[in-house]
N, CA, C and O of each residue as an XYZ file, in Angstrom:
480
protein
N     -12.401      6.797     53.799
C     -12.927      5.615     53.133
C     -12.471      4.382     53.896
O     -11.356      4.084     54.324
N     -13.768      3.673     53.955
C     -13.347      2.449     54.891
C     -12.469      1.692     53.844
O     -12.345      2.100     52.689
N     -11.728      0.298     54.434
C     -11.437     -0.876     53.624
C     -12.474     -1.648     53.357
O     -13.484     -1.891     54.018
N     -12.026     -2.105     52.046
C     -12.950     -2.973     51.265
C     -11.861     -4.376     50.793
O     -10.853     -4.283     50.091
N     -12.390     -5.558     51.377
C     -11.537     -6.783     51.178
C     -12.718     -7.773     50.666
O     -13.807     -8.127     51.118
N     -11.914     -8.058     49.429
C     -13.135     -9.346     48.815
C     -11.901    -10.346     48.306
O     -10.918    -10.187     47.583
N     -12.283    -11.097     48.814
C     -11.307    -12.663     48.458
C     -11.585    -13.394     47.119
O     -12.660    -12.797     47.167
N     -11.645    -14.021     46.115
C     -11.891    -15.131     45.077
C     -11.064    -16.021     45.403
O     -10.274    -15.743     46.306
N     -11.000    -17.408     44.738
C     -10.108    -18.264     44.503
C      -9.550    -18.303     43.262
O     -10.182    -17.556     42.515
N      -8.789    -18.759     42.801
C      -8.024    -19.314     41.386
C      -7.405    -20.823     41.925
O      -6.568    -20.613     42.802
N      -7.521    -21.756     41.744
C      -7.267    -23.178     41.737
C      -6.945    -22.903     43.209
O      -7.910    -22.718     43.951
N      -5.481    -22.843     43.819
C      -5.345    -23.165     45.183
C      -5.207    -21.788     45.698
O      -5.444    -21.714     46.903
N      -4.903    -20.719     45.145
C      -4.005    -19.449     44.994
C      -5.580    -18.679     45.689
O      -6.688    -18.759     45.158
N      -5.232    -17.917     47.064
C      -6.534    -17.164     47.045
C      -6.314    -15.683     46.887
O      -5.508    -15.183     47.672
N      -6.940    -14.835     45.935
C      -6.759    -13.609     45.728
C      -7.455    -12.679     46.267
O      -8.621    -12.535     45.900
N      -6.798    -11.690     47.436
C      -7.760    -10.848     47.888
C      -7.579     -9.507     46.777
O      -6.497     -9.182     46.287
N      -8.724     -8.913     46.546
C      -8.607     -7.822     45.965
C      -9.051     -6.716     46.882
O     -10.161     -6.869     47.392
N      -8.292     -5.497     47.217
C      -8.280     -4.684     48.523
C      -8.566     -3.028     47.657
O      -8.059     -2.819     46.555
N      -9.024     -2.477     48.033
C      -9.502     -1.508     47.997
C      -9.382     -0.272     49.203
O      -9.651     -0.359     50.401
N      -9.013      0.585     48.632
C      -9.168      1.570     50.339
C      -8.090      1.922     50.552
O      -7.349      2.153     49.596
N      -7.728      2.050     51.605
C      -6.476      2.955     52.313
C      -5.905      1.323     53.495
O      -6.749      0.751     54.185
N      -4.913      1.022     53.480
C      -4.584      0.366     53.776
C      -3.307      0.906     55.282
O      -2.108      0.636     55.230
N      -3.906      1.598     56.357
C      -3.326      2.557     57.307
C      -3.503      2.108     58.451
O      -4.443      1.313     58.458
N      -2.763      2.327     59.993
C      -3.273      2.486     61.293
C      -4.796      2.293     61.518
O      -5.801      2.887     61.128
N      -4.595      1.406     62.170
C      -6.191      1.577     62.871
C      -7.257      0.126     62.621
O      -7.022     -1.073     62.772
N      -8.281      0.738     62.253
C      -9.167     -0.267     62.265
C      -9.104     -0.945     60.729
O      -9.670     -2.026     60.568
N      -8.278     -0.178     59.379
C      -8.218     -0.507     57.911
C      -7.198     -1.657     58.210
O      -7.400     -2.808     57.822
N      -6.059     -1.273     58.942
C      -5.100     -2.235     59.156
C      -5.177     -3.709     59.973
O      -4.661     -4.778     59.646
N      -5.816     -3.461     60.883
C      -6.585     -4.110     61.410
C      -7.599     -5.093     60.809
O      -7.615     -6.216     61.313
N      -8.372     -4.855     59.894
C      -9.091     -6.089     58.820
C      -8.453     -6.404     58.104
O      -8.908     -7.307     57.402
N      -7.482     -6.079     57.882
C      -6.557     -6.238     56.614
C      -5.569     -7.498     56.751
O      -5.370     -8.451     55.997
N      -4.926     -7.078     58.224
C      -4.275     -8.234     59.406
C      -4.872     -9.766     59.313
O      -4.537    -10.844     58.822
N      -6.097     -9.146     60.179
C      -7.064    -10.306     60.579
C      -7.084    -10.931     59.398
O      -6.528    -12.028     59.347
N      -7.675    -10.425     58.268
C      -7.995    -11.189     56.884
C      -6.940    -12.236     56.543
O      -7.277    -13.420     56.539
N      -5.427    -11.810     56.197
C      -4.532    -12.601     55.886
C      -3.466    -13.656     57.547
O      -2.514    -14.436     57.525
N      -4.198    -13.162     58.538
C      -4.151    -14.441     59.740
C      -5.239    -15.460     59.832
O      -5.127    -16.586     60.316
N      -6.697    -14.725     59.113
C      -7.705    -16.160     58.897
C      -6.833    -17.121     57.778
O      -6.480    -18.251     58.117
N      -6.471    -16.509     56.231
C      -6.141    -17.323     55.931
C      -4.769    -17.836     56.122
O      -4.503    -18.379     55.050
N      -3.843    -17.944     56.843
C      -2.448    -18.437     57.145
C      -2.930    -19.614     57.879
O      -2.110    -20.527     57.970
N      -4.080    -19.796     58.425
C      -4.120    -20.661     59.501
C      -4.641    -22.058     58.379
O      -4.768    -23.224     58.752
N      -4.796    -21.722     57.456
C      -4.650    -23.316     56.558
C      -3.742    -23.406     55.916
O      -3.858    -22.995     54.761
N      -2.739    -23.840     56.243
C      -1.607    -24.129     55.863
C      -1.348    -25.253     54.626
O      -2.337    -25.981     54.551
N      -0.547    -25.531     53.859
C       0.292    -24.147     53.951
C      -1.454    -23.273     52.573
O      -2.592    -23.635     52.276
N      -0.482    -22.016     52.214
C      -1.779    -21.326     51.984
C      -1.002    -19.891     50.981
O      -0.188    -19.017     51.279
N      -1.596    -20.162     49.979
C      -1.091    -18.831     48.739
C      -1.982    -18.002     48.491
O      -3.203    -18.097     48.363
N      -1.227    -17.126     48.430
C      -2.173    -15.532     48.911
C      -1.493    -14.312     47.839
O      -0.428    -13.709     47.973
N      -2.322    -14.220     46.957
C      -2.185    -12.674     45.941
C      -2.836    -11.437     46.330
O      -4.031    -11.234     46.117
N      -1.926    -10.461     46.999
C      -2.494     -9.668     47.106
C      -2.535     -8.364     46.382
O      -1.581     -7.586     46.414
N      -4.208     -8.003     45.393
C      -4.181     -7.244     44.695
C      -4.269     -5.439     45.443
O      -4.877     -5.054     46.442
N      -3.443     -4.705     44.517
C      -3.469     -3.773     45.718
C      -3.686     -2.529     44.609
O      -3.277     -1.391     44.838
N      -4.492     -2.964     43.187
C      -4.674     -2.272     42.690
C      -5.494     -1.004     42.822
O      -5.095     -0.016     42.206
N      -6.689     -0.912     43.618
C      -7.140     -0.077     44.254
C      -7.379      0.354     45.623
O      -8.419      0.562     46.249
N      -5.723      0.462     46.028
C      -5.377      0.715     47.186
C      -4.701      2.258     47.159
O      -3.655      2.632     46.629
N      -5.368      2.761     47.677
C      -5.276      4.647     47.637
C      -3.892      5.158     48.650
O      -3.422      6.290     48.539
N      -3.398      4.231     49.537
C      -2.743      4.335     50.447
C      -2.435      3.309     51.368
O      -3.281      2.508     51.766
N      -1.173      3.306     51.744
C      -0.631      2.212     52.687
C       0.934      2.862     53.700
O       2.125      3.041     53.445
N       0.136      3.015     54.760
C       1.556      3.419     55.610
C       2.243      2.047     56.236
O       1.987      0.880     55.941
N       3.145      2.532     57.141
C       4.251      1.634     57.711
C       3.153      0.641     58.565
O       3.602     -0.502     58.477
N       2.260      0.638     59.125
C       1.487      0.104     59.960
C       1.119     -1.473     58.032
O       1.410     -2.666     57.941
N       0.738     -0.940     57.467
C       0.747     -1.866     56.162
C       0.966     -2.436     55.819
O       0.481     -3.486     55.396
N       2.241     -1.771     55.858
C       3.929     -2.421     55.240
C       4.059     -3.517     55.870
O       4.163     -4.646     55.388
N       4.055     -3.045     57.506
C       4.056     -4.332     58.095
C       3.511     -5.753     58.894
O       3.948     -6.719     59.519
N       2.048     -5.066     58.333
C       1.149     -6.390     57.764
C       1.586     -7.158     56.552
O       1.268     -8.347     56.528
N       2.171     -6.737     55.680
C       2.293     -7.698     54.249
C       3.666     -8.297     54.759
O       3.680     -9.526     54.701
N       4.884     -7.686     55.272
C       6.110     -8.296     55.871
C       5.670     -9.679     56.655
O       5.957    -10.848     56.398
N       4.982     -9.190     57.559
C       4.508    -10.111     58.915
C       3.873    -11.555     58.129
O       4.359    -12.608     58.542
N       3.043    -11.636     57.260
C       2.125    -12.350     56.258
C       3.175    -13.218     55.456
O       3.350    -14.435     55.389
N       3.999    -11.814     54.700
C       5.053    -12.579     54.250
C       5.603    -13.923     54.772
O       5.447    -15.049     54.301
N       6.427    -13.437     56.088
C       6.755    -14.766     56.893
C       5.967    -15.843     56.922
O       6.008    -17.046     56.668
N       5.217    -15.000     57.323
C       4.362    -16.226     57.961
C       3.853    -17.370     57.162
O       3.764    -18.567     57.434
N       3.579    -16.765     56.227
C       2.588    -17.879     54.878
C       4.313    -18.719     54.387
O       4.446    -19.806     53.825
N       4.983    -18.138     54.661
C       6.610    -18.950     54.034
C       7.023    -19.871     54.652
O       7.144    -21.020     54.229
N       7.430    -19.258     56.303
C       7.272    -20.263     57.026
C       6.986    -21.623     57.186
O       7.722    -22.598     57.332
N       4.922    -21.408     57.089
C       4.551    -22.421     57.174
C       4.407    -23.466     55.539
O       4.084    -24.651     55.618
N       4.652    -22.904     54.387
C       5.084    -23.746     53.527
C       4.237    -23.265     52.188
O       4.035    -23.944     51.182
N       3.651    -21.461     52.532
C       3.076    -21.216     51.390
C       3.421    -20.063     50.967
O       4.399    -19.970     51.709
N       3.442    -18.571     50.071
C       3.587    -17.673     50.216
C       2.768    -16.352     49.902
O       1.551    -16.425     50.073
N       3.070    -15.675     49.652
C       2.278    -14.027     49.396
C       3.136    -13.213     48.849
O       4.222    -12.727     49.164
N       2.160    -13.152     47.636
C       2.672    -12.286     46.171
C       1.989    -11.070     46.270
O       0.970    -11.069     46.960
N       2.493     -9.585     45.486
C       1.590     -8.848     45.423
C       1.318     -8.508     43.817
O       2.230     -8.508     42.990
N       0.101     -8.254     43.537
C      -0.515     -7.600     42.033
C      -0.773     -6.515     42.270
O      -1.304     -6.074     43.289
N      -0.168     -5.563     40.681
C      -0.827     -4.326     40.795
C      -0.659     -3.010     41.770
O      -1.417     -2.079     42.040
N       0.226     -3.239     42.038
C       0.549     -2.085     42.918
C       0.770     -0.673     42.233
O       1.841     -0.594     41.631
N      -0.136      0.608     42.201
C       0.063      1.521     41.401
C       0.715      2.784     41.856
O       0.827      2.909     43.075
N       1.071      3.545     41.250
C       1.797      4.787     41.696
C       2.115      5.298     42.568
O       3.280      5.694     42.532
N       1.358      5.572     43.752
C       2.226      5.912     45.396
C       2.448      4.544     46.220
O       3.193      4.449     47.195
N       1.649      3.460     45.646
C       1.749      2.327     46.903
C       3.477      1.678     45.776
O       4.574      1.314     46.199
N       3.028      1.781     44.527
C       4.205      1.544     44.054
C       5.523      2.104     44.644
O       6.534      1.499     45.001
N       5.269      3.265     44.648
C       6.573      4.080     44.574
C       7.396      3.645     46.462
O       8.561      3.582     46.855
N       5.677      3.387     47.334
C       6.346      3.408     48.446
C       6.939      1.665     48.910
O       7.679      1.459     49.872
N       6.510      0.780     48.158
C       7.318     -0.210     47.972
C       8.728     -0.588     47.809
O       9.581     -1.359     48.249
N       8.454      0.758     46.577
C       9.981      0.847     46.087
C      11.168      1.117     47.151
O      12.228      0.652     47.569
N      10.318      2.118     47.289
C      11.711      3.005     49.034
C      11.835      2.399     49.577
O      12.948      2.449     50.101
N      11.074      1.431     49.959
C      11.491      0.382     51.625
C      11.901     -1.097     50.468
O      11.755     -2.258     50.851
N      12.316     -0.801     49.328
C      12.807     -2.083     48.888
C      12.125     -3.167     49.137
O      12.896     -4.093     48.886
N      10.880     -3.688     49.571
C      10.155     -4.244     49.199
C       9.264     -4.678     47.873
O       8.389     -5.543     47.812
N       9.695     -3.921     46.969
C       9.542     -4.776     45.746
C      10.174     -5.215     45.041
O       9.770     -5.374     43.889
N      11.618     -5.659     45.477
C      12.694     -6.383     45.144
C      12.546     -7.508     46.402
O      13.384     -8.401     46.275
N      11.848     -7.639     47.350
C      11.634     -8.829     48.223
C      10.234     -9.444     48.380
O      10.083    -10.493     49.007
N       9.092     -8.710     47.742
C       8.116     -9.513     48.154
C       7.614     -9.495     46.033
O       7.483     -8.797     45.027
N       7.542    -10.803     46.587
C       7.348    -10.966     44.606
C       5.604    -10.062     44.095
O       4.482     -9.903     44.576
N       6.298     -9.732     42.979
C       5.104     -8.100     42.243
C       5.164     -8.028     41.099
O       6.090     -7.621     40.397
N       3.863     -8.545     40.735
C       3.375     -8.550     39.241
C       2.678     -8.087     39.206
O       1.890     -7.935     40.139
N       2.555     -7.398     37.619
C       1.442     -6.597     37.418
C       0.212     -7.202     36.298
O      -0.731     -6.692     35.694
N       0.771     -8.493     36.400
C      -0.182     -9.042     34.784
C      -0.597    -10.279     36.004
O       0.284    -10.733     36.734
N      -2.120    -10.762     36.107
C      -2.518    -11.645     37.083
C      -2.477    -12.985     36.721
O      -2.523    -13.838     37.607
N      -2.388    -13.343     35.387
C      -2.099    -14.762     34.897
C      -0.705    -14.870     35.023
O      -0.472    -15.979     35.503
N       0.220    -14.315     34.844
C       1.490    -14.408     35.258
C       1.597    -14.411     36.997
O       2.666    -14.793     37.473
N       0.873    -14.134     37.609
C       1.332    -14.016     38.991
C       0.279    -15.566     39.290
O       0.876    -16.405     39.963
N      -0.676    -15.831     39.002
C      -1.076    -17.132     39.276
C      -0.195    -18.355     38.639
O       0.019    -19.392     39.268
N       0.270    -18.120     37.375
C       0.822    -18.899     37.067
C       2.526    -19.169     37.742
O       3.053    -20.237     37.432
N       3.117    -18.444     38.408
C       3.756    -17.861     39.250
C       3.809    -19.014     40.376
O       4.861    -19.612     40.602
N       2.594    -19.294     41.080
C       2.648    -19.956     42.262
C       2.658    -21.654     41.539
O       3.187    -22.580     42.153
N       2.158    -21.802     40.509
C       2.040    -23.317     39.808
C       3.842    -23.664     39.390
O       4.215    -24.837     39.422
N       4.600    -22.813     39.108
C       5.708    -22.912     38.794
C       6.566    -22.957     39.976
O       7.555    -23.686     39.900
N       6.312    -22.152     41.306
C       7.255    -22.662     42.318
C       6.839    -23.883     42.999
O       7.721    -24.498     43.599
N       5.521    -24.391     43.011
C       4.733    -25.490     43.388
C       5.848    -26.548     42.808
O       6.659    -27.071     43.572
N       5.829    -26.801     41.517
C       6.212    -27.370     40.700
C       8.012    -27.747     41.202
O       8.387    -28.914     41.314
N       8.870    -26.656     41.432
C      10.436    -26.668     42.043
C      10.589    -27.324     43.478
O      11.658    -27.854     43.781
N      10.095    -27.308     43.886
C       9.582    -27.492     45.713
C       9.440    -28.944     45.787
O       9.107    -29.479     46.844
């Protein structure tokens, strides 16, 4: 199954909702590209839903790490929603869901970015 990436907005916050296998290759690869188009408007908040994401190896992982930085860096960040049972679990192991912020309720994770907006 190919990847499937569809973006919305919510006020400034852009939410991709991802679908697919999120692996090596050409899935990882749009997946990349997608969240380096948007880093380049800075700064720039990014939810990424990963509710129907069937799979995500290390090649993944470290697209959302890399993103991570990067959107922080430059003065915005990247949350994840929804992460379910194996992408959950493999979050868990690499302790990444104690470092990259993960909600599972989406008004709480939008409302999320209005509240650190707000400290800053």
């Amino acid at each position: 199954m190919g990847l499937q990436i569809s973006a919305r907005k919510s006020e400034k916050v852009t939410i991709l909702d991802v679908r697919g296998r999120i692996v090596y290759g050409d899935n990882n690869d749009s997946f990349g590209s997608e969240l380096r188009t948007l880093a380049e408007s800075t700064p720039c908040d990014v939810l990424v839903n990963l509710s129907e994401v069937t799979q995500i190896d290390s090649s993944g992982i470290g697209t959302l790490v890399r993103s991570f930085v990067t959107l922080k860096r430059d003065g915005g960040n990247l949350k994840i929603l929804n992460p379910t049972g194996h992408i959950r679990g493999v979050l868990a192991v690499t302790g990444l869901v104690n470092c990259l912020p993960t909600y599972t309720d989406e008004a709480k994770a939008l409302a999320s970015f209005r509240d650190s907006a707000a400290h800053e």
